[in-house]
C-alpha positions as CSV (number, residue, x, y, z in Angstrom):
1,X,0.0,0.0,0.0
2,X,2.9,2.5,1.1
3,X,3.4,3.8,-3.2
4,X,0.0,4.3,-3.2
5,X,-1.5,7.7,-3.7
6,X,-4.5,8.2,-1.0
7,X,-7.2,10.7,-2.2
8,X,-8.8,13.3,0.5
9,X,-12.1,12.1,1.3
10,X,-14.7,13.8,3.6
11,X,-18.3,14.7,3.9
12,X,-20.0,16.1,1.3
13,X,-23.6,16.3,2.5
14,X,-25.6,15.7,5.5
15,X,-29.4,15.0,6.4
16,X,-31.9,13.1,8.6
17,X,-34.8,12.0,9.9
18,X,-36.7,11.8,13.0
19,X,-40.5,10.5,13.4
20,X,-42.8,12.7,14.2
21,X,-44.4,10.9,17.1
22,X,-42.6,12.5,20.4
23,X,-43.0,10.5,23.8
24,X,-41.8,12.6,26.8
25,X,-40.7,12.3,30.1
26,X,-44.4,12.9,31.4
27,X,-46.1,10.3,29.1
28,X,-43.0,7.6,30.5
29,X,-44.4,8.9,34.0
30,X,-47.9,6.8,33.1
31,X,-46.1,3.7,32.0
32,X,-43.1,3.2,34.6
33,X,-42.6,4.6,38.1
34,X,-40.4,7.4,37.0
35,X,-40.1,11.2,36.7
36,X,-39.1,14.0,34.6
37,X,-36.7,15.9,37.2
38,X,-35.1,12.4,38.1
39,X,-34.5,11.2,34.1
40,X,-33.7,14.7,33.8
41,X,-31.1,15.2,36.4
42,X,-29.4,12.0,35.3
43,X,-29.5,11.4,31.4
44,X,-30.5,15.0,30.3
45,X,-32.9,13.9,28.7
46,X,-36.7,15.3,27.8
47,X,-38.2,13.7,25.0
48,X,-37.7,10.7,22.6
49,X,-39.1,10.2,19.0
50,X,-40.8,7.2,18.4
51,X,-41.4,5.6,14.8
52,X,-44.6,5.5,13.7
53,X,-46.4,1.3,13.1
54,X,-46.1,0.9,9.7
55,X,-42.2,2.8,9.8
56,X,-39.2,0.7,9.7
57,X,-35.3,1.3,10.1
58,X,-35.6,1.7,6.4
59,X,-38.0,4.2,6.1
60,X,-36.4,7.0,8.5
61,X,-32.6,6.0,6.8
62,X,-34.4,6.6,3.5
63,X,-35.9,9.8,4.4
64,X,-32.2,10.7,5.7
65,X,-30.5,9.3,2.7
66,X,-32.6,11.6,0.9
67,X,-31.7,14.9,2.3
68,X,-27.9,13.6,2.5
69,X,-28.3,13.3,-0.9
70,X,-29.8,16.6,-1.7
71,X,-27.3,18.9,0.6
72,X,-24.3,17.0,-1.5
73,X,-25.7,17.6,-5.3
74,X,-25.1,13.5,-5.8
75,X,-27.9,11.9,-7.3
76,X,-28.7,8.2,-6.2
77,X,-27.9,6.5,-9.4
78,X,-24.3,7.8,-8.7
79,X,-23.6,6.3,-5.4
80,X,-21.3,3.2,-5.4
81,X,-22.0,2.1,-1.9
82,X,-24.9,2.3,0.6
83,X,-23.7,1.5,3.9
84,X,-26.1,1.3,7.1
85,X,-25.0,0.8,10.5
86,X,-28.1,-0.5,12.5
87,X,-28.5,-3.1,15.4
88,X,-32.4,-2.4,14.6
89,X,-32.8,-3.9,11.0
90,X,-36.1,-4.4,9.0
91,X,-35.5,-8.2,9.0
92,X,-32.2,-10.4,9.1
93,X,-32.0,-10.4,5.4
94,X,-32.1,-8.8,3.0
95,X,-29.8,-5.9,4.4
96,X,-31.4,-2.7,5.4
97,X,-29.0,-1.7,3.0
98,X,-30.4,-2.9,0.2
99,X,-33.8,-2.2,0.7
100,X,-32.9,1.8,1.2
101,X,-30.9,1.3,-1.9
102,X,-34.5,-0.6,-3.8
103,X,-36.6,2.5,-2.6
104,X,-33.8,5.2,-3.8
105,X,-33.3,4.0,-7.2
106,X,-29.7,3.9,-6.5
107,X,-29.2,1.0,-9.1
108,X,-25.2,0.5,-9.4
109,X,-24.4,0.6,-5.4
110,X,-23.5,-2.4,-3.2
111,X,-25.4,-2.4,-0.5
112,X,-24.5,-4.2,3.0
113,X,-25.0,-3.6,7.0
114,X,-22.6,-2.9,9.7
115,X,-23.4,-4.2,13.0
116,X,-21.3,-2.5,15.8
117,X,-24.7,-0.7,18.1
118,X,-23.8,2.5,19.0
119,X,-20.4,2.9,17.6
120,X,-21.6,1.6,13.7
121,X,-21.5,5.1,12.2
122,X,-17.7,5.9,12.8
123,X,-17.2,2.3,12.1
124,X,-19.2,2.8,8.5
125,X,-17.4,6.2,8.2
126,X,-14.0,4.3,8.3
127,X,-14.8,1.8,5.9
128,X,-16.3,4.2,3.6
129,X,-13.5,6.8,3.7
130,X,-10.9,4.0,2.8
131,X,-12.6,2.6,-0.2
132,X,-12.8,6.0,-1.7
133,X,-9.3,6.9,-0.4
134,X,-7.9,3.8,-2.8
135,X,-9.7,5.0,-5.5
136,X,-12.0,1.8,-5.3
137,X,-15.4,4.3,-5.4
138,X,-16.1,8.2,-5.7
139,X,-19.4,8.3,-3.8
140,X,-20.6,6.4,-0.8
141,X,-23.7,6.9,1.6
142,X,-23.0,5.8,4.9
143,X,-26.5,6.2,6.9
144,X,-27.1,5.0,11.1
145,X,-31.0,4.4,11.2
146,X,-32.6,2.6,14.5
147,X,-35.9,1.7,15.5
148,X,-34.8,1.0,19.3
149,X,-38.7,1.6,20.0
150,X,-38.8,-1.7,18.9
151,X,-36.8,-3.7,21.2
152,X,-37.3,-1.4,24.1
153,X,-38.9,-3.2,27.4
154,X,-41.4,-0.4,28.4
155,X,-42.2,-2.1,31.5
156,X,-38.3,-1.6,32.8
157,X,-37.6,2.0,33.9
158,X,-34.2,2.1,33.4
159,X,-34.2,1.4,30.0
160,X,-37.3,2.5,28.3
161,X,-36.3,6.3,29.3
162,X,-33.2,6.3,27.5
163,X,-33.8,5.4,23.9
164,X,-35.6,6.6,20.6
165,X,-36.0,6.3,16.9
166,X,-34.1,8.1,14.1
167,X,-31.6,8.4,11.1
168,X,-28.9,10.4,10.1
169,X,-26.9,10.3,6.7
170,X,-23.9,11.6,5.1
171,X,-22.5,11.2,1.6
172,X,-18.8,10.7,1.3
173,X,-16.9,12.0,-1.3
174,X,-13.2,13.4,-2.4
175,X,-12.3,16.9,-0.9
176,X,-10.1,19.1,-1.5
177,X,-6.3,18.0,-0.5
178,X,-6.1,19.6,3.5
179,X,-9.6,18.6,4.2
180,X,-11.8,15.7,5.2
181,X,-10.8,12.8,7.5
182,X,-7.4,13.0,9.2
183,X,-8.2,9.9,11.6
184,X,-9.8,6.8,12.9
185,X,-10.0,5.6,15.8
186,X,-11.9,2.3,16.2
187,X,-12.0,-0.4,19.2
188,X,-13.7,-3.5,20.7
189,X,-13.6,-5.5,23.8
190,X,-15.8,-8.4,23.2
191,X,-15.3,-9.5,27.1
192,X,-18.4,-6.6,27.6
193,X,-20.5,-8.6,25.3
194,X,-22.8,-9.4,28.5
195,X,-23.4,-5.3,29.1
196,X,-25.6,-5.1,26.4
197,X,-27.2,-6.9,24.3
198,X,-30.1,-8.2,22.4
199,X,-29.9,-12.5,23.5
200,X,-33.0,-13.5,21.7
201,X,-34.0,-14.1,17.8
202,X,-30.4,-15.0,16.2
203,X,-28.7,-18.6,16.2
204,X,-27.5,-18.9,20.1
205,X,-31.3,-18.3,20.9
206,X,-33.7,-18.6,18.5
207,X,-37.1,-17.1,18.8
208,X,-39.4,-19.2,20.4
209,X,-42.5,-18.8,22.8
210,X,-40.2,-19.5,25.8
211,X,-37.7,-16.9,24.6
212,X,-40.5,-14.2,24.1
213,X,-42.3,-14.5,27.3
214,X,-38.6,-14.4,28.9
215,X,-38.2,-10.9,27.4
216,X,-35.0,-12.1,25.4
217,X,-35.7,-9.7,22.6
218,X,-35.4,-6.3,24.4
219,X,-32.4,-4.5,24.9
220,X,-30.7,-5.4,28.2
221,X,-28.1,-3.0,29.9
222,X,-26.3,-3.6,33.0
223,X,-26.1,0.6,33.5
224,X,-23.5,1.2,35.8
225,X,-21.1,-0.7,33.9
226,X,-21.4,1.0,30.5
227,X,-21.7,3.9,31.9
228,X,-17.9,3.8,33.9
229,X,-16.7,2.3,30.3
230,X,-18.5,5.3,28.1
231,X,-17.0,7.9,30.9
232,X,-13.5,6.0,30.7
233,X,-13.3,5.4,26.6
234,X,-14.9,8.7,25.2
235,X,-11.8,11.3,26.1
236,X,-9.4,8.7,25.3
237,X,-10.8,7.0,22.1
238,X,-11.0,11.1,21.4
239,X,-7.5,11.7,22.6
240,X,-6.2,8.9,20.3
241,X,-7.8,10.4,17.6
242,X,-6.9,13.5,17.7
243,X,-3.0,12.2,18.2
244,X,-3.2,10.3,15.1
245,X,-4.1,13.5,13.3
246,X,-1.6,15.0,15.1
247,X,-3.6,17.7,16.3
248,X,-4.1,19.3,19.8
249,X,-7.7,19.4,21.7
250,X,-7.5,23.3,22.2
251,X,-7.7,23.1,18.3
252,X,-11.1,21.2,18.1
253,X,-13.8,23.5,16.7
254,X,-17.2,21.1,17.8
255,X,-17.3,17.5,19.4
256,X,-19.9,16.0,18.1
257,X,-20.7,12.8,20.7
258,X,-23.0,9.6,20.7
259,X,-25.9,11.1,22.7
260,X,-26.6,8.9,25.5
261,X,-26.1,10.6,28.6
262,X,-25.1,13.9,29.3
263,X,-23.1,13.0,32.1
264,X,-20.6,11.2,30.1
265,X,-20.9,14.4,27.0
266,X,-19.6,16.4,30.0
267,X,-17.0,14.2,30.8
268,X,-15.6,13.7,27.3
269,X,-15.8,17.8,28.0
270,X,-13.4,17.9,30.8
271,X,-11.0,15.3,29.3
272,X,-10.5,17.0,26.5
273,X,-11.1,21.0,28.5
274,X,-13.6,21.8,26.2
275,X,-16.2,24.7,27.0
276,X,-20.2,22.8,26.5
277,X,-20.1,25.4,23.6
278,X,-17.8,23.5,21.2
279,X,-20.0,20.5,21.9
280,X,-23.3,19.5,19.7
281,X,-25.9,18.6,22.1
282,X,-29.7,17.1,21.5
283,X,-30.0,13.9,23.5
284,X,-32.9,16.1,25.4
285,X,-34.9,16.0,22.3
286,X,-34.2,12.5,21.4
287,X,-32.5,10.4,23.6
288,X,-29.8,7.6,22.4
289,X,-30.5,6.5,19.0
290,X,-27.3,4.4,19.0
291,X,-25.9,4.2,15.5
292,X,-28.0,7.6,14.7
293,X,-27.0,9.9,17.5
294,X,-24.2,10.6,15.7
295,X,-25.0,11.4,12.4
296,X,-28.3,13.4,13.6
297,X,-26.3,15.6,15.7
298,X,-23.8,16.1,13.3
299,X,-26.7,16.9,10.4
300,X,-28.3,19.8,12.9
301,X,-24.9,21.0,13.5
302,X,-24.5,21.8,10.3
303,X,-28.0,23.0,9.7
304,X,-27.9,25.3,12.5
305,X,-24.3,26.8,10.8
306,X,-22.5,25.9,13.5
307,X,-20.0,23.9,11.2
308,X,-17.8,26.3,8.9
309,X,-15.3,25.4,6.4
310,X,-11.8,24.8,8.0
311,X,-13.3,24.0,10.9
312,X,-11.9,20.8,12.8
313,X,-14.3,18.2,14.3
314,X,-14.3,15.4,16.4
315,X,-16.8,12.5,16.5
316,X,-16.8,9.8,19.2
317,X,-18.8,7.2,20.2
318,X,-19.0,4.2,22.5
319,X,-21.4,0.7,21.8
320,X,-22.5,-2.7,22.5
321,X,-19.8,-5.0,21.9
322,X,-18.4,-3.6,23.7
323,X,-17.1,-0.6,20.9
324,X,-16.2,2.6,20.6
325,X,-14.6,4.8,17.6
326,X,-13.4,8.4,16.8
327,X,-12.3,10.0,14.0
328,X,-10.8,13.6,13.7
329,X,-12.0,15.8,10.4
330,X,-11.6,19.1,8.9
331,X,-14.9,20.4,7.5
């Protein structure tokens, strides 16, 4: 690989989606014994979205894809890759991928999933950015979309507050030489595997009365443990990140986190001595969508001109898996 010549790639459009349906703190009050100043005072947030019936993790990337599409001036018979990052797909097979890729029209793309929860869109961003940096494509779509609605428990209060529905996109391009990606950072520790998961519906457990009834299909988190490893991994998978790009953090312009608890944004914050300013937050309006926080965020960042050319960004995330993955970019 070393002769080889490595073309700038970065983001060339953003968009997203979120349902319209919003469930709030009060209407989690009539299902579970909880309340809005305790979710409040220790997630930050106020309000999920939640996909409507006949929506699936298709339908919101698709709608996301869309305006991704739009914002870059690609059309979707250009793209060469759709890549989704989901732990939420419409079924096991066919791909999400593929069927956001049937309902675009985008007919010479591969399509194909990435499975790594929360952490899947800086995972999908790294895979992306490399098959364009060889040359190998010109335009990718790289899209997190969730329905966690759907394997949310609603009868257990210390999960059912935390997640909601949504889809965020980017298109992936070649920029101009100075811009774009400048580093990846990507990690696993399968040893968390019990933290989080989904046990139910795949080949170790397949989906049976027994398993239903049991509740193996819903999201299970052991909190307090993920939440010392998010704390722990976010400043340093950002801090490795940013020394790969050889860069300093008083240089970042916006951190744009996996928004799953504010607590641990505002640790990544002091890690890294960044003001709450340089920091895109809006887990109060929507909670964790896992593989979409990211991409959301980063769409209303941009939409709300807080992103300017030149300016240097940081994403970070932490998953199931366990995962986590940061990349450092210049707008």
């Amino acid at each position: 690989m070393s002769g080889m010549q490595l073309y700038p790639v970065g983001i060339i459009g953003t968009g997203k989606y979120v349902p319209e349906r919003i469930l709030t703190n009060h209407d989690l009050e009539q299902m579970v014994e909880t309340n809005d100043e305790w979710i409040v005072s220790r997630t930050g947030i106020r309000e999920r979205r939640i996909a409507a019936p006949e929506q699936a993790t298709s339908d919101l990337a698709y709608h996301a894809a869309e305006a991704a599409l739009r914002a870059s001036g690609v059309a979707a018979e250009d793209l060469d890759l759709i890549l989704v990052a989901t732990i939420t797909p419409d079924m096991f097979f066919p791909s999400t991928a593929c069927l956001v890729q049937e309902k675009l029209g985008a007919k010479k793309a591969a399509a194909f999933d990435l499975s790594a929860a929360c952490s899947g869109f800086i995972y999908g961003l790294a895979t992306a950015s490399n098959m364009i940096a060889t040359g190998m494509y010109k335009h990718v779509l790289v899209i997190g979309a969730e329905c966690l609605s759907r394997i949310t428990d609603y009868t257990d209060r210390n999960t059912c507050i935390l997640f909601g529905d949504g889809a965020g996109a980017v298109v992936l391009g070649r920029v101009p030489e100075g811009r774009g990606f400048k580093s990846f950072e990507l990690g696993a520790d399968g040893s968390g595997g019990e933290l989080l998961n989904v046990r139910g519906g795949g080949s170790r457990l397949p989906s049976t009365k027994e398993s239903v009834d049991s509740k193996a299909h819903y999201l299970f988190m052991a909190g307090n443990d993920v939440f010392k490893f998010a704390v722990r991994i976010m400043g340093s998978a950002a801090e490795e990140a940013l020394r790969k790009a050889g860069m300093d953090k008083s240089e970042i312009d916006l951190l744009v986190p996996h928004q799953a608890n504010i607590r641990i944004i505002q640790s990544a914050l002091n890690r890294l001595d960044l003001q709450e300013e340089k920091s895109m937050i809006n887990l109060d309006k929507y909670g964790n969508m896992s593989a979409a926080s990211i991409p959301v965020a980063l769409a209303e960042a941009v939409e709300e001109g807080r992103v300017q050319e030149g300016d240097k960004l940081v994403l970070v995330g932490f998953g199931g898996g366990l995962t986590w993955g940061a990349s450092v970019l210049v707008w």
